[in-house]
C-alpha positions as CSV (number, residue, x, y, z in Angstrom):
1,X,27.3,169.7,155.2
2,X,24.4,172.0,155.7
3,X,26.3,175.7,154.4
4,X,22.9,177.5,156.3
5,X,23.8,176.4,159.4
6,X,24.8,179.1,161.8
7,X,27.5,176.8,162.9
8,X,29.2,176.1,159.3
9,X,29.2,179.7,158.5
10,X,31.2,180.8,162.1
11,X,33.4,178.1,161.4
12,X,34.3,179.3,158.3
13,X,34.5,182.7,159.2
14,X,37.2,181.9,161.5
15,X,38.9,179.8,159.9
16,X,39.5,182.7,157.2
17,X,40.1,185.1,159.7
18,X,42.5,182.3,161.4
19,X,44.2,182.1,157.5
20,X,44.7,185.8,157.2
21,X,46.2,186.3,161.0
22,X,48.8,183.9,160.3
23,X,49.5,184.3,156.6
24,X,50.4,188.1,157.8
25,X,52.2,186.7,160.7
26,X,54.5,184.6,158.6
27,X,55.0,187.5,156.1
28,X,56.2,189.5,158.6
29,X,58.1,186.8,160.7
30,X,59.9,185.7,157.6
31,X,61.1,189.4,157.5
32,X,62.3,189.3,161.0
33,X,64.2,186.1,160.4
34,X,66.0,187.3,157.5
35,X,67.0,190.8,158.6
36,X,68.5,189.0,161.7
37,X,70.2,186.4,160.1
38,X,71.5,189.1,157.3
39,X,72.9,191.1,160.6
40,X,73.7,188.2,162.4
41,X,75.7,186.9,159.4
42,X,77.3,190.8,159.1
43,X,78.1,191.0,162.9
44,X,80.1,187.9,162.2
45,X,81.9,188.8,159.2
46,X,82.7,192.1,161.5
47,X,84.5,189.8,163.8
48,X,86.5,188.2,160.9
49,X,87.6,191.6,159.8
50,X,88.9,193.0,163.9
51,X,90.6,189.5,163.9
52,X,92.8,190.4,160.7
53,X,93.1,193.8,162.0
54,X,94.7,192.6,165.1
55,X,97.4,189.8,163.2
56,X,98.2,191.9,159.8
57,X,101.0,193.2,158.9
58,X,103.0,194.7,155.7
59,X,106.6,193.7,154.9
60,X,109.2,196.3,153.6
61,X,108.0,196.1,150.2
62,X,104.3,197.0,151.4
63,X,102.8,193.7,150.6
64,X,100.1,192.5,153.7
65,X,99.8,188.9,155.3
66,X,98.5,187.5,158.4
67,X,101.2,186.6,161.3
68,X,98.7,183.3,161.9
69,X,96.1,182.0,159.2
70,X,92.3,181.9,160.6
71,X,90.7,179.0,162.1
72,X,88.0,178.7,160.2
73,X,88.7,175.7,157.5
74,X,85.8,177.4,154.7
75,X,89.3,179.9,154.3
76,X,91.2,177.1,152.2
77,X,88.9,176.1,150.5
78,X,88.8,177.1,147.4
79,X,85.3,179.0,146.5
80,X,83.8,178.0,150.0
81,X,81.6,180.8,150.2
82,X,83.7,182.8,153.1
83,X,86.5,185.2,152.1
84,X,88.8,187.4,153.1
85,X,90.9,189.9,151.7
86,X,93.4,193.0,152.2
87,X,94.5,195.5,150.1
88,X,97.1,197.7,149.9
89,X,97.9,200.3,147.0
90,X,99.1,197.6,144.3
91,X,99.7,194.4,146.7
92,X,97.2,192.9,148.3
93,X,96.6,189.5,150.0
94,X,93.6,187.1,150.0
95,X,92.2,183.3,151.3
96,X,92.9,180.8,149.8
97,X,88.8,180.5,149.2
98,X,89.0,183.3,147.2
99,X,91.9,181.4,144.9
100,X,92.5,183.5,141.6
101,X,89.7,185.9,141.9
102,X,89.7,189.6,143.7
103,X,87.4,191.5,145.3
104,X,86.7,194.4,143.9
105,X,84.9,197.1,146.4
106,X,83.7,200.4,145.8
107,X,84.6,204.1,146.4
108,X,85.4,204.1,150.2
109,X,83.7,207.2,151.8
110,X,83.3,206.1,155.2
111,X,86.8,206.7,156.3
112,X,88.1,204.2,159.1
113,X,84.2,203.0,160.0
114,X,83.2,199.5,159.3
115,X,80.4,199.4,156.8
116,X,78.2,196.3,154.7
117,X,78.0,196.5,151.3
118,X,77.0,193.8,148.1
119,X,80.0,192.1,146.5
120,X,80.0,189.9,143.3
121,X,82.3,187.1,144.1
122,X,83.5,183.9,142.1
123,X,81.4,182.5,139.5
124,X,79.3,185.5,139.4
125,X,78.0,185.1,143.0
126,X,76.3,187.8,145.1
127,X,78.1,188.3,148.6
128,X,77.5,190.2,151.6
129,X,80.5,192.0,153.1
130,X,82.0,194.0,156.0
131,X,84.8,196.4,154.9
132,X,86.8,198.7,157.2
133,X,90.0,200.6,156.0
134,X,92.9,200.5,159.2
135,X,96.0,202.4,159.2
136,X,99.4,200.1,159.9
137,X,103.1,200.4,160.5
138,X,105.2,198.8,157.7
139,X,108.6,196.9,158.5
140,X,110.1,200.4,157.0
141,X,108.1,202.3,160.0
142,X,105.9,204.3,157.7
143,X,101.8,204.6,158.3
144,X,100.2,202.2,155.3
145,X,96.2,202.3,155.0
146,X,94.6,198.9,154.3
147,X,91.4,197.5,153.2
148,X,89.7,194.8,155.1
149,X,87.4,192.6,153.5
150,X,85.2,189.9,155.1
151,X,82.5,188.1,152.5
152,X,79.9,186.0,152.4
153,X,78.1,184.4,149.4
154,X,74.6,184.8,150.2
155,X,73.4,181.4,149.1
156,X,74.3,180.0,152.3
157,X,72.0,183.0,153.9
158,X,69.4,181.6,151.6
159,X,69.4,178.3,152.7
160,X,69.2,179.0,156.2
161,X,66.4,181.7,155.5
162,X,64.4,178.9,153.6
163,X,65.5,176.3,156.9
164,X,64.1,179.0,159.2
165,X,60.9,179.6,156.7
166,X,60.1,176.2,156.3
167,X,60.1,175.6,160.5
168,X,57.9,178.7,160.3
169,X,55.3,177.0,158.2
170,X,55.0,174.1,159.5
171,X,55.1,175.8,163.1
172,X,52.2,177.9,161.7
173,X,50.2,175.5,160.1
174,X,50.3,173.4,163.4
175,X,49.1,176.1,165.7
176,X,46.1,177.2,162.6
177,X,44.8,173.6,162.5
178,X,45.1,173.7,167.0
179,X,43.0,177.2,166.4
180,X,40.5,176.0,164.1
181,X,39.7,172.8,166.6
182,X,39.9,175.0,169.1
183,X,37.5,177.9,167.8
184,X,35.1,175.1,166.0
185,X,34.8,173.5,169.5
186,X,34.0,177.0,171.0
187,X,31.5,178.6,168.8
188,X,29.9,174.6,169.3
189,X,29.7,175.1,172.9
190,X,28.1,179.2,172.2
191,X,25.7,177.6,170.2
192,X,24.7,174.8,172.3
193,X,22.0,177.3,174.0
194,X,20.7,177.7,170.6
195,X,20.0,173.5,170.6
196,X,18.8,173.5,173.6
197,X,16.3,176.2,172.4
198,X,15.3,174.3,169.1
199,X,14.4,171.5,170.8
200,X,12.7,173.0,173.3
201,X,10.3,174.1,170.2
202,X,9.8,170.8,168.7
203,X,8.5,169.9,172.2
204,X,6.0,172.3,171.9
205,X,5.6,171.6,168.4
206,X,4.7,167.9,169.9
207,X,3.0,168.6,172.4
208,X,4.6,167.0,175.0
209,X,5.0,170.7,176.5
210,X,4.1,174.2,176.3
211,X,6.6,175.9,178.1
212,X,11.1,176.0,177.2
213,X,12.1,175.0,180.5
214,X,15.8,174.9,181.4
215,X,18.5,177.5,182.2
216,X,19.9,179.8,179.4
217,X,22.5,182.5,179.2
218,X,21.4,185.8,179.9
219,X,22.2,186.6,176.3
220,X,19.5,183.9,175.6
221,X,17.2,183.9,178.1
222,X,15.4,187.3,177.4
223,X,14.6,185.7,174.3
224,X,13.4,182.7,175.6
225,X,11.1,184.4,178.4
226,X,9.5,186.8,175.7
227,X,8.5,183.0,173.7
228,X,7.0,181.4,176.9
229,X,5.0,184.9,177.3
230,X,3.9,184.5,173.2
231,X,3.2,180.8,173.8
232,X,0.8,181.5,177.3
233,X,-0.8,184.7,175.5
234,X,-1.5,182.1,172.2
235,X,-3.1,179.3,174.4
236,X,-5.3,181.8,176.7
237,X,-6.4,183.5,172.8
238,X,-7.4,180.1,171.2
239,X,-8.5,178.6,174.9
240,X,-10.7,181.9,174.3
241,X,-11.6,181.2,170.6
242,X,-12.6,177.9,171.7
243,X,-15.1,178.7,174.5
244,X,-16.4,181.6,172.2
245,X,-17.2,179.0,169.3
246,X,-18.9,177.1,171.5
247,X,-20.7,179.7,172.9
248,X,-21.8,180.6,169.1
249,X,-23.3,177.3,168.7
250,X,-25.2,177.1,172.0
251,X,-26.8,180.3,171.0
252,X,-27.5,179.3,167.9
253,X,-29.3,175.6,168.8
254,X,-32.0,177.6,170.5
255,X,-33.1,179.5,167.1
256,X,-32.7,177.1,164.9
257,X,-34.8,175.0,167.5
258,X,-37.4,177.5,167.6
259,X,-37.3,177.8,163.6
260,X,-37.9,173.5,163.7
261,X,-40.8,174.0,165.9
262,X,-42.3,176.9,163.7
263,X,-42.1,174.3,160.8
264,X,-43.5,171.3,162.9
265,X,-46.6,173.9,163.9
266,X,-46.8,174.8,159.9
267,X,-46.9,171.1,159.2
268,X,-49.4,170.4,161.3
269,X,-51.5,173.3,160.2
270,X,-51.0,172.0,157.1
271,X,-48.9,174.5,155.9
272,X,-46.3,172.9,154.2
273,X,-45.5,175.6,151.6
274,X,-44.0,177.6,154.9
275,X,-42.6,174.3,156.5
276,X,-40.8,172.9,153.6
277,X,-38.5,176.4,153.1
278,X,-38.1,176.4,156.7
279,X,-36.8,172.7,157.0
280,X,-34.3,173.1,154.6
281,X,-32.7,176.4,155.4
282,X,-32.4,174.9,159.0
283,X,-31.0,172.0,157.9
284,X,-28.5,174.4,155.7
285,X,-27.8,176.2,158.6
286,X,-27.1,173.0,160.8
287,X,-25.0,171.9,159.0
288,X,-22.9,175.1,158.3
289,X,-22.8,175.6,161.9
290,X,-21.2,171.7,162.0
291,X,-18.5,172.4,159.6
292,X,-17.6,176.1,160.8
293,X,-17.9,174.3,164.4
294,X,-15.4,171.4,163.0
295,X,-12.8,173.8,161.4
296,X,-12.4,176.3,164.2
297,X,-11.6,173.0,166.7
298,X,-9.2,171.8,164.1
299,X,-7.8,175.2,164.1
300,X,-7.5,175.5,167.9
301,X,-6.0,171.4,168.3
302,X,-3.8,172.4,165.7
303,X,-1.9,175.7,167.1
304,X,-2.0,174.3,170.5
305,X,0.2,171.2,169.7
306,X,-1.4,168.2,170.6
307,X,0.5,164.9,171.2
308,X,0.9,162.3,168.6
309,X,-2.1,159.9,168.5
310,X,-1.6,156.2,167.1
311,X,-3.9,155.7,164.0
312,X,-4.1,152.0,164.3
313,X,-6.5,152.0,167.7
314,X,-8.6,154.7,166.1
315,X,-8.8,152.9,162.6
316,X,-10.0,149.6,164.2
317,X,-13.1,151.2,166.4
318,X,-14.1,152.9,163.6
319,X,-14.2,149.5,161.3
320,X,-15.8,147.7,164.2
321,X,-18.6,150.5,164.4
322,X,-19.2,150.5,160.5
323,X,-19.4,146.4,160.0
324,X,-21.9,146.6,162.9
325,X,-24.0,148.8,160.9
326,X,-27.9,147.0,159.2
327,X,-26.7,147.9,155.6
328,X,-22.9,146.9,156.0
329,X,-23.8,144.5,152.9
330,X,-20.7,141.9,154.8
331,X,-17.8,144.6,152.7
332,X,-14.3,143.1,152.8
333,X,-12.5,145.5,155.1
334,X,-8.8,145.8,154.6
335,X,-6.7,148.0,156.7
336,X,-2.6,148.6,156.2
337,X,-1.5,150.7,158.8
338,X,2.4,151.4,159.4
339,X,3.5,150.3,163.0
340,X,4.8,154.3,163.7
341,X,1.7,156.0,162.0
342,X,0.7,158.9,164.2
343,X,-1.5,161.9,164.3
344,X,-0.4,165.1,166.3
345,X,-3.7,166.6,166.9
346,X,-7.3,165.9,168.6
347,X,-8.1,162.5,168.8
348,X,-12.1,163.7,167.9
349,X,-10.9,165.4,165.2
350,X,-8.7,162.5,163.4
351,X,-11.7,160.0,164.2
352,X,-13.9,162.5,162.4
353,X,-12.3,162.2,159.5
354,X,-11.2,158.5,159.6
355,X,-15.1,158.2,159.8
356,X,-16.0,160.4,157.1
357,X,-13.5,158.9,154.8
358,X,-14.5,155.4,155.7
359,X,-18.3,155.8,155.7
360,X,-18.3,157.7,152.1
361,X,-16.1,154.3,150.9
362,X,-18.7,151.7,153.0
363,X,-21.8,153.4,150.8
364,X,-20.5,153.5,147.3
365,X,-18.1,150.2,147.6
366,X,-19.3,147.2,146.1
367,X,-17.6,144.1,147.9
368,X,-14.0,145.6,149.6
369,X,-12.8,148.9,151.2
370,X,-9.3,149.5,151.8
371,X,-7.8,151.7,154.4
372,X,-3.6,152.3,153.8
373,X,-1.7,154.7,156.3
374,X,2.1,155.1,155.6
375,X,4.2,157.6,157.4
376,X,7.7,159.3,156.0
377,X,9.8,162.5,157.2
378,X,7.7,163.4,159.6
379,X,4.4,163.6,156.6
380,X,1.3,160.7,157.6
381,X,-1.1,159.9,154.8
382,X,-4.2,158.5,154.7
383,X,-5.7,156.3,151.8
384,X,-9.2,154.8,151.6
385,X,-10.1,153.0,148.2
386,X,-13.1,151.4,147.5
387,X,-14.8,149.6,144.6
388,X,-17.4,151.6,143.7
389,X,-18.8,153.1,140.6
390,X,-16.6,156.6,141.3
391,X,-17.2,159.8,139.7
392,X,-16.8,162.0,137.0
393,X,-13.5,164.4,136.9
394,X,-16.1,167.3,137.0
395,X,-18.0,165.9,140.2
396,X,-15.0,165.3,141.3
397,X,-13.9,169.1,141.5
398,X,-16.7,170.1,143.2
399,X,-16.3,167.4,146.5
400,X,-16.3,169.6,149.8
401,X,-18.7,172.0,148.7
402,X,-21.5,170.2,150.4
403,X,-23.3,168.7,147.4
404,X,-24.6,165.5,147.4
405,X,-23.9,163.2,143.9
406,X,-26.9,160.6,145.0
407,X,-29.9,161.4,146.8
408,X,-31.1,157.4,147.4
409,X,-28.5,157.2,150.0
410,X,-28.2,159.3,153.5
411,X,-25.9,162.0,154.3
412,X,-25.1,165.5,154.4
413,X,-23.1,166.0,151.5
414,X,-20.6,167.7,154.3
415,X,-18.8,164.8,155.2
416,X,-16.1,165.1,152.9
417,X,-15.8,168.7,152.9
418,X,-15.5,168.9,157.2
419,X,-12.9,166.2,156.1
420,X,-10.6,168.8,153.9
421,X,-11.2,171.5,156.3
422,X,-10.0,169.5,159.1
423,X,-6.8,168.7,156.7
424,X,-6.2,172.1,155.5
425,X,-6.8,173.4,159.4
426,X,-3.7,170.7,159.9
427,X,-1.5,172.0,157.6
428,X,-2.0,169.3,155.2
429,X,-4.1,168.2,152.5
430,X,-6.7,166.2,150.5
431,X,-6.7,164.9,146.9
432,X,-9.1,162.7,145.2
433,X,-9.2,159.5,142.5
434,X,-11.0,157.9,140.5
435,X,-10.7,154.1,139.6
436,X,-8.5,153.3,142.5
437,X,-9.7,150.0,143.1
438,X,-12.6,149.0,140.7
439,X,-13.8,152.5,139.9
440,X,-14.3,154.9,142.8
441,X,-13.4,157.7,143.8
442,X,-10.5,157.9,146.8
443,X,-9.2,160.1,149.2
């Protein structure tokens, strides 16, 4: 899972935020459920204690009973968890749930109100209780006061406050993993404009277009109309660098043409101390102008995108040109060439440097040149070996600088440095080897 992705990150930000919004809400659901079911449980236990109100009463010698016993069964039973009792100076009468034990209950100071209070019960246990104190004619016919007293052991609130939490969670949890999907889906869908803009790019970056077509929100598409604007001022600025390149080397045929003819004439004179200099600083110059020439094209096929090129086709015409050369010497010429192997740029500028890597190998080889082309992630490399003599680590530092190792053969000494620049101009690279087949050097 890529963790930079704009996508990931969203996701996980909601999910968090998701966690928090319903962590909270549970926290303070949970104290919803319990306070109601705490006053649920003491609204009931208020109705226990008006039911013995209505049905007590208190015999001649002041002890209290009920005319009828209560419905609910948890009454005999001994330590239930539901309890009742009355008091009355020194008598008093109690369920049968409450067996051997008494309630004892605090300083009334709430007169004849109802009020809740904390009891401990049997075996220690915490209840919750509704007391009221009522004021009732004996058999005698004098007022007596009594105490009410309806309790609850609260374990039994417990469990239903853990039944209740438990629902809660699970409720929860169901609805967070329903909000996640649902929020995943819909910062995928706000992104997708994004997508459609990235690939967009690598189309340009292919060349198969220069423009992002397509309609985008209006939060996108400000973005996407200042690109196109970028993309059409780039092209018109290279389309521009291009002409004036060319321009610079039309103007400068006709000098170094005059300069040749001024050497010819000195030569003919007999004046070959002023032709010689003259000849080779022209020849300097031509070929400076060639590489400069050869790097700013690179420059311009590169930025503007070209579409990929096969290598194989080019590869070929270039071996069929170099074996129909006079000194091709009947060289071995083996070419392995991936299927997908592609170049996005000029076709000029690839056969340029197919050429230049393939003629250096054709003059130094002895009996075999070998041309390898493999392509992975998107990266194309090229590999000519040959089995020549190669060259020293030192000479081999200086290759692209336009010096020449061997004089008895032709060249420039520019080829392989018009190769690199054409490389570098690509965004990629050149390296070089010695031994690689039988002792030469390799690009």
């Amino acid at each position: 899972m890529n963790t930079r992705s704009l996508s990931f990150r969203l996701s996980c930000a909601a999910a968090l935020a998701i966690a928090i919004a319903l962590g909270l809400a549970a926290f303070g659901l949970k104290t919803i459920f319990n306070q109601e079911i705490e006053r649920r449980a003491a609204a009931e236990l208020g109705q226990i204690v008006v039911s013995i109100a209505a049905q007590v009463k208190v015999d001649a010698s002041g002890a209290p009973s009920l005319e009828t016993p209560l419905s609910d069964p948890r009454f005999e039973t001994p330590y239930s968890g539901l309890y009742w009792q009355i008091s009355h100076a020194d008598n008093s009468a109690r369920s049968r749930s409450l067996w051997d034990f008494s309630l004892t209950v605090p300083h009334d100071q709430h007169g004849d109100a109802r009020w809740t209070t904390n009891l401990v019960g049997p075996d220690r246990a915490k209840l919750l209780a509704v007391v009221q104190t009522i004021a009732v004619t004996t058999a005698s016919g004098s007022d007596a006061r009594l105490q009410i007293v309806a309790a609850l052991d609260r374990s039994d609130l417990a469990a239903s406050q853990q039944y209740l939490f438990r629902l809660l969670v699970l409720s929860l949890s169901a609805l967070g993993i329903i909000l996640v999907i649902a929020m995943s889906i819909f910062i995928r869908l706000a992104l997708r404009p994004f997508d459609e803009l990235g690939r967009g790019l690598r189309r340009i970056h292919a060349g198969s277009s220069r423009t992002l077509g397509g309609g985008f929100p209006d939060e996108v598409q400000p973005v996407v109309n200042d690109l196109n604007r970028l993309i059409a001022f780039q092209d018109a600025a290279l389309e521009r660098a291009k002409t004036h390149a060319a321009d610079l080397a039309h103007g400068l045929k006709t000098p170094l043409a005059v300069l040749g003819a001024v050497a010819r004439q000195a030569r003919q004179d007999d004046r070959n101390d002023i032709a010689d200099p003259i000849d080779e600083q022209t020849l300097l110059m031509s070929k400076q102008v060639d590489r400069v020439l050869a790097r700013a094209r690179a420059g311009v096929s590169a930025a503007l995108s070209r579409g990929a090129i096969p290598i194989a086709p080019v590869a070929d015409k270039i071996v069929r040109a170099l074996r129909r050369l006079p000194d091709d010497r009947g060289l071995q010429w083996d070419c392995d060439i991936a299927a997908d192997a592609s170049f996005h740029g000029d076709d000029g500028d690839l056969t340029e440097m197919l050429a230049n890597l393939l003629d250096n190998a054709r003059k130094w080889a002895t009996t075999r040149v070998c041309l390898i082309v493999t392509q992975s992630d998107g990266e194309t490399v090229l590999r000519v070996e040959d089995d020549g003599p190669g060259l020293q680590t030192e000479q081999m530092q200086s290759i692209g600088r336009g010096q020449r190792w061997d004089e008895t053969l032709p060249g420039t000494g520019f080829g392989l440095a018009i190769t690199r620049d054409l490389a570098e101009a690509y965004r990629g690279g050149s390296s070089w080897r010695a031994q690689s087949l039988a002792g030469s050097a390799s690009p």
